[in-house]
Backbone as CSV, one residue per row, in Angstrom:
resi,resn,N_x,N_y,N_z,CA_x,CA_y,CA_z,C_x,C_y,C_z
1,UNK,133.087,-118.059,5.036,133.568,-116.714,5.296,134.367,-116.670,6.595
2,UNK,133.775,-117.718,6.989,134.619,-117.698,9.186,136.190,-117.762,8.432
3,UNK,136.581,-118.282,8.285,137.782,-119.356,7.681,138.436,-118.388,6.491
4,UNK,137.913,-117.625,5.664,138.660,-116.773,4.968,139.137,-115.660,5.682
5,UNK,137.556,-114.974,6.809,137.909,-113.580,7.551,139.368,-113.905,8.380
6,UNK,139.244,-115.149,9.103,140.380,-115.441,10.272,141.510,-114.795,9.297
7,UNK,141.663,-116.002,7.905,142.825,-115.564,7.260,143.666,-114.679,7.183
8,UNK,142.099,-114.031,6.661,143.219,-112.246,6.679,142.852,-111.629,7.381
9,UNK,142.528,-111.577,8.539,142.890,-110.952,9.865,144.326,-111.341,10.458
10,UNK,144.552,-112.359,10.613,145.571,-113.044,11.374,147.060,-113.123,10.141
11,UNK,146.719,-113.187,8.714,147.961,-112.825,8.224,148.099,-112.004,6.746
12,UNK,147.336,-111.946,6.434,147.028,-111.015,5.069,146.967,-109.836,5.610
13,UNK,146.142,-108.984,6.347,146.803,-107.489,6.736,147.519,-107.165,7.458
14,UNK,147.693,-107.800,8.669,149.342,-107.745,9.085,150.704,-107.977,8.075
15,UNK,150.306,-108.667,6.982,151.742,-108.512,6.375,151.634,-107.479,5.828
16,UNK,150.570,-106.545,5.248,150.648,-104.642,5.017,151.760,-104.405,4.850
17,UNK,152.615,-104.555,6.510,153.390,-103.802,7.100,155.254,-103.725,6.117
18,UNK,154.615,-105.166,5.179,155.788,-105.717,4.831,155.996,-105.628,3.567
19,UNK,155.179,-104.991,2.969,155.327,-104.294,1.183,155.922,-103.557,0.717
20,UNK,156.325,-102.687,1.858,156.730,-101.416,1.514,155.920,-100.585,0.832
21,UNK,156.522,-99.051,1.425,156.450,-97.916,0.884,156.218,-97.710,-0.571
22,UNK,156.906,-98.429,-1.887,157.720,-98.049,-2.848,156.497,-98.578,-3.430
23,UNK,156.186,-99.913,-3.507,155.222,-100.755,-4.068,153.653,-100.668,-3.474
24,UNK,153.637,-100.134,-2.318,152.371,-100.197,-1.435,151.331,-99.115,-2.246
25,UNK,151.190,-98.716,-3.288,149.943,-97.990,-3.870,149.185,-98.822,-4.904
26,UNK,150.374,-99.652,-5.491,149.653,-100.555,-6.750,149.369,-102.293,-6.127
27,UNK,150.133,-102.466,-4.988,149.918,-103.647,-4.235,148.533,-103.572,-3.657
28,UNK,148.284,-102.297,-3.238,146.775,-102.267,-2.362,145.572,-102.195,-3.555
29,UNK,145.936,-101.509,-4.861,144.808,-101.402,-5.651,144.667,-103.111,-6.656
30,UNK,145.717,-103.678,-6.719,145.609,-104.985,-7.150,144.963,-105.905,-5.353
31,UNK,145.204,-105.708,-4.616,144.558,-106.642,-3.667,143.263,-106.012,-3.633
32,UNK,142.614,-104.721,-3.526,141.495,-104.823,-3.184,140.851,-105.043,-4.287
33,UNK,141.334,-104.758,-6.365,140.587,-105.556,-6.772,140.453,-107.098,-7.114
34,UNK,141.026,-107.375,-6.619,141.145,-109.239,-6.586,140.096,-109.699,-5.296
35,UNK,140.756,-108.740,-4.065,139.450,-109.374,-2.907,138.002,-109.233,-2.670
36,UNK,137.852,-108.100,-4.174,136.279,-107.912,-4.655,135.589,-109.181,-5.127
37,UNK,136.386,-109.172,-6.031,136.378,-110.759,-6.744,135.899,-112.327,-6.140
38,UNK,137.085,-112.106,-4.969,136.368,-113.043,-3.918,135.344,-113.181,-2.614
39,UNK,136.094,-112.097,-2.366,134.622,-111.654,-1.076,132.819,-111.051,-1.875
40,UNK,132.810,-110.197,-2.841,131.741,-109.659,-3.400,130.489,-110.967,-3.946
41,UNK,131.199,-111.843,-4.389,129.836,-112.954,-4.801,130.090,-113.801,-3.519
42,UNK,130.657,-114.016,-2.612,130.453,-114.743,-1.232,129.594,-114.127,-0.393
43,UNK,129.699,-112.730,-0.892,129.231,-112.189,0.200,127.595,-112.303,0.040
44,UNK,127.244,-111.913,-1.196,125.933,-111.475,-2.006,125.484,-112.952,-1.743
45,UNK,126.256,-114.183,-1.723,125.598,-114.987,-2.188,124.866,-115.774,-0.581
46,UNK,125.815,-115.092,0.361,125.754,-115.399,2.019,124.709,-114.825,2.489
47,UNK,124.510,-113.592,1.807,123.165,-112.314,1.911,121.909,-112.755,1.435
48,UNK,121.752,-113.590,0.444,120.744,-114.381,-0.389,120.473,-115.276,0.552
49,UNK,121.079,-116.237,0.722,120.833,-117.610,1.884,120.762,-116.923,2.734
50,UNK,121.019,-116.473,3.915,120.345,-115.676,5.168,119.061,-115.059,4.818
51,UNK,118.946,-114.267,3.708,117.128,-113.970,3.568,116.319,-114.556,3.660
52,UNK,116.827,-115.938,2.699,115.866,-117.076,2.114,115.438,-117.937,3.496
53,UNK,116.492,-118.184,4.388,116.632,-118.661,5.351,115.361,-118.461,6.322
54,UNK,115.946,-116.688,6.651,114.921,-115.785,7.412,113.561,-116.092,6.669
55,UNK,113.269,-115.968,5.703,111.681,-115.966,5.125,111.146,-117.138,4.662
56,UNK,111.643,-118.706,4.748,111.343,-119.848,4.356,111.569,-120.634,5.646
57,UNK,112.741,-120.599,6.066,112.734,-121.908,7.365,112.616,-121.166,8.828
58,UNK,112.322,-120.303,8.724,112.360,-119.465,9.810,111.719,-120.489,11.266
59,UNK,110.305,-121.088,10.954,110.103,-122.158,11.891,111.057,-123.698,11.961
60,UNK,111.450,-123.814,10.829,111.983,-125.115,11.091,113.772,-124.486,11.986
61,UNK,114.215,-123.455,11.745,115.162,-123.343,12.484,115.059,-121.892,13.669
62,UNK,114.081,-121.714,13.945,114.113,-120.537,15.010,114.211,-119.386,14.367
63,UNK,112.570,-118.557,14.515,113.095,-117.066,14.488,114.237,-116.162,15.328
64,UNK,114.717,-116.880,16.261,116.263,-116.223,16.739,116.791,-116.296,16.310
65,UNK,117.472,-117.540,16.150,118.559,-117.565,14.980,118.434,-117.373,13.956
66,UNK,117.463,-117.670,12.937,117.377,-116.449,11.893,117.578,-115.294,11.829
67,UNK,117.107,-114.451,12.581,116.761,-112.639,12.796,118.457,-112.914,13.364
68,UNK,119.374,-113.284,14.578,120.356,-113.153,14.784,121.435,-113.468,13.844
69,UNK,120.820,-114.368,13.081,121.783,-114.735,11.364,122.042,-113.044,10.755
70,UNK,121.038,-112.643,10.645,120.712,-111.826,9.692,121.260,-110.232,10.726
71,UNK,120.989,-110.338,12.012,122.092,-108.976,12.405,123.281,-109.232,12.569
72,UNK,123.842,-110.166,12.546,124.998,-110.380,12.348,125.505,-110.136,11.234
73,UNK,124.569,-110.424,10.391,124.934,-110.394,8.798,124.887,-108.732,8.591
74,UNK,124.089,-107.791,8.853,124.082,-106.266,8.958,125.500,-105.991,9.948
75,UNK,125.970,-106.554,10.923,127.131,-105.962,11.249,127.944,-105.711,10.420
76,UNK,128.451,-107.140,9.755,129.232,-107.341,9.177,129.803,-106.354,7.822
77,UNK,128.033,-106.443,7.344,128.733,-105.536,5.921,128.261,-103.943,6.322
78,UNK,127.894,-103.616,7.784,128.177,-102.803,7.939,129.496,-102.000,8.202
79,UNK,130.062,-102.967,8.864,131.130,-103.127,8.844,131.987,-102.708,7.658
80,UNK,132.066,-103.582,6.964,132.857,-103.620,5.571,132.542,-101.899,5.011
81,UNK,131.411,-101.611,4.875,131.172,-100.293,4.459,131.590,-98.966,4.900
82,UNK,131.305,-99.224,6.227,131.492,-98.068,7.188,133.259,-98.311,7.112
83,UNK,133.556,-99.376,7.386,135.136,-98.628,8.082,136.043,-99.591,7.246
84,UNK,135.955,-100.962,6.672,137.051,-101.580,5.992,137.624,-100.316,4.054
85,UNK,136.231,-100.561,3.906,136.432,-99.794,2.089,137.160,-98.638,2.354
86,UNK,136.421,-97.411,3.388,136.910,-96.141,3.413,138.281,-96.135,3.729
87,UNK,138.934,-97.393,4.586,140.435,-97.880,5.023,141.370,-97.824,4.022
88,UNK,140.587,-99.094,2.944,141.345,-99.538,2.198,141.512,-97.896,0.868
89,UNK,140.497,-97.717,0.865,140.355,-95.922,0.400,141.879,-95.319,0.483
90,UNK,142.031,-95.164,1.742,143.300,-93.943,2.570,144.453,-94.665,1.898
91,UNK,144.210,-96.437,1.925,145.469,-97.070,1.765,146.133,-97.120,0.151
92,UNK,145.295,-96.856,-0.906,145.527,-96.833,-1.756,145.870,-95.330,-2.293
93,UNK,146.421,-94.581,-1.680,146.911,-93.126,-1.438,148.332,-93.277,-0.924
94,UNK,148.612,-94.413,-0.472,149.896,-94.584,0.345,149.943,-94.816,1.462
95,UNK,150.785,-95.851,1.868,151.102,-96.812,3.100,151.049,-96.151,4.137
96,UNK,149.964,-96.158,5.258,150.002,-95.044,6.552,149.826,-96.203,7.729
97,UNK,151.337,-96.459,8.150,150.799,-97.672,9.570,149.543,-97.497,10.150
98,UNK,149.535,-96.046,10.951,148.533,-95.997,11.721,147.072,-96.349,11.406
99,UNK,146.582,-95.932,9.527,145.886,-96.570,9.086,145.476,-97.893,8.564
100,UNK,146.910,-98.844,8.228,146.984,-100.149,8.070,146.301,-100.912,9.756
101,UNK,147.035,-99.952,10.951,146.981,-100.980,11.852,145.431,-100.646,12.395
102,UNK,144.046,-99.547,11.741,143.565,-99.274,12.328,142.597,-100.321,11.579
103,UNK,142.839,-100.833,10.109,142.360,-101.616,9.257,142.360,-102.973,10.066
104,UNK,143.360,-103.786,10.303,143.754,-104.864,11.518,142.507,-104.600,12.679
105,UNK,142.458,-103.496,13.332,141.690,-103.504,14.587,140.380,-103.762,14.105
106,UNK,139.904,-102.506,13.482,138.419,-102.944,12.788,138.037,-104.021,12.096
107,UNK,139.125,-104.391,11.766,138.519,-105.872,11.189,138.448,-106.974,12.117
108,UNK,138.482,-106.850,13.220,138.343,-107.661,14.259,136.609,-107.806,14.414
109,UNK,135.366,-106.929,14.183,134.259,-106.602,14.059,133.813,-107.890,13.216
110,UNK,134.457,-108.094,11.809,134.300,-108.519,10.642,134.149,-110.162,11.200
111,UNK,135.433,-110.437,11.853,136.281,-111.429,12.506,135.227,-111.652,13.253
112,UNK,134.626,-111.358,14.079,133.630,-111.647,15.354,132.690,-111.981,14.718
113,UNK,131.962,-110.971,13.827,130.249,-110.882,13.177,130.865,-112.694,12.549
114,UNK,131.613,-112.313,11.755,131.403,-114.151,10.813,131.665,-115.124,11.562
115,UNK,132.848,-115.358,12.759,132.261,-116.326,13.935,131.437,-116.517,14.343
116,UNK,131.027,-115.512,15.293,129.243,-115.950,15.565,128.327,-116.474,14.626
117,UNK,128.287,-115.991,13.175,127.504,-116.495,12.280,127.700,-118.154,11.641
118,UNK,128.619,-118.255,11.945,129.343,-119.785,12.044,128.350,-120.882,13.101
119,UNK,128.928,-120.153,14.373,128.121,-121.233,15.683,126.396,-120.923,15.243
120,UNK,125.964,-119.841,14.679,124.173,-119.384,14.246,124.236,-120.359,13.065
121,UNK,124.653,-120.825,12.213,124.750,-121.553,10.995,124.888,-123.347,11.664
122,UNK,125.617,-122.821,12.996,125.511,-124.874,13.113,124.557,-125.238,14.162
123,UNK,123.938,-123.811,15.003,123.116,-124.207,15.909,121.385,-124.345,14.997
124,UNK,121.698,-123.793,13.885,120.282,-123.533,12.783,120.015,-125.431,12.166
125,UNK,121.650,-126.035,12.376,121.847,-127.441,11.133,121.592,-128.201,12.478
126,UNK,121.714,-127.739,13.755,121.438,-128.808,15.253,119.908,-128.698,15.043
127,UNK,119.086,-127.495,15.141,117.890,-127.694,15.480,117.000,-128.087,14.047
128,UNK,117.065,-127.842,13.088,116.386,-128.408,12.119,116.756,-130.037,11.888
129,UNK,117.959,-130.282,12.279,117.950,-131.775,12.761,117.220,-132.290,13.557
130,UNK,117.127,-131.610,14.604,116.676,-132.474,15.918,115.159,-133.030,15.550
């Protein structure tokens, strides 16, 4: 998810800007249902392994990093809920910069929560090694 979020943070919604007007109602309802597609069973399936995680290895890899797996993991699709959907909502009504670029900012949240969960995912594969 680190590696897809960067993606389209850094160039999938910044190019928004570059669809145009004309096409930008059926461009946004074909991307957000295609990025259901891909993000929705990554996500569910990222949500599953962090539980299992939290409630099975919890000693072999730290109740911190577990419990911090797992609020990170509540940012995130808090995130997604609270402010990406209702975004993508406005956007499929018609192309509003100020709302495209407010989509870009907030998804910086998204961008952060799945980094950190990245370095929590390799510091979880350091200590159950060690």
């Amino acid at each position: 998810m680190c590696g897809l979020i960067w993606f389209v943070q850094v160039v999938h919604y910044p190019l928004f800007a570059n669809v145009g007007e004309i096409g930008f109602v059926e461009y946004e309802r074909r991307h957000t249902r295609a990025t259901t597609w891909v993000f929705g069973p990554i996500m569910a399936t990222e949500s599953a392994t962090a539980l299992a995680i939290a409630a099975v290895l919890s000693a072999e890899v730290g109740l911190r990093l577990s419990g911090a797996g797992l609020a990170l993991l509540a940012v995130v699709h808090g995130s997604t809920v609270l402010l990406q959907v209702p975004t993508h909502g406005r956007l499929t009504e018609g192309y509003d910069a100020a709302v495209a670029a407010r989509l870009v900012r907030t998804n910086w949240i998204r961008t952060a929560g799945w980094t950190l969960r990245t370095i929590v995912a390799a510091a979880m594969v350091i200590v159950a090694a060690g």
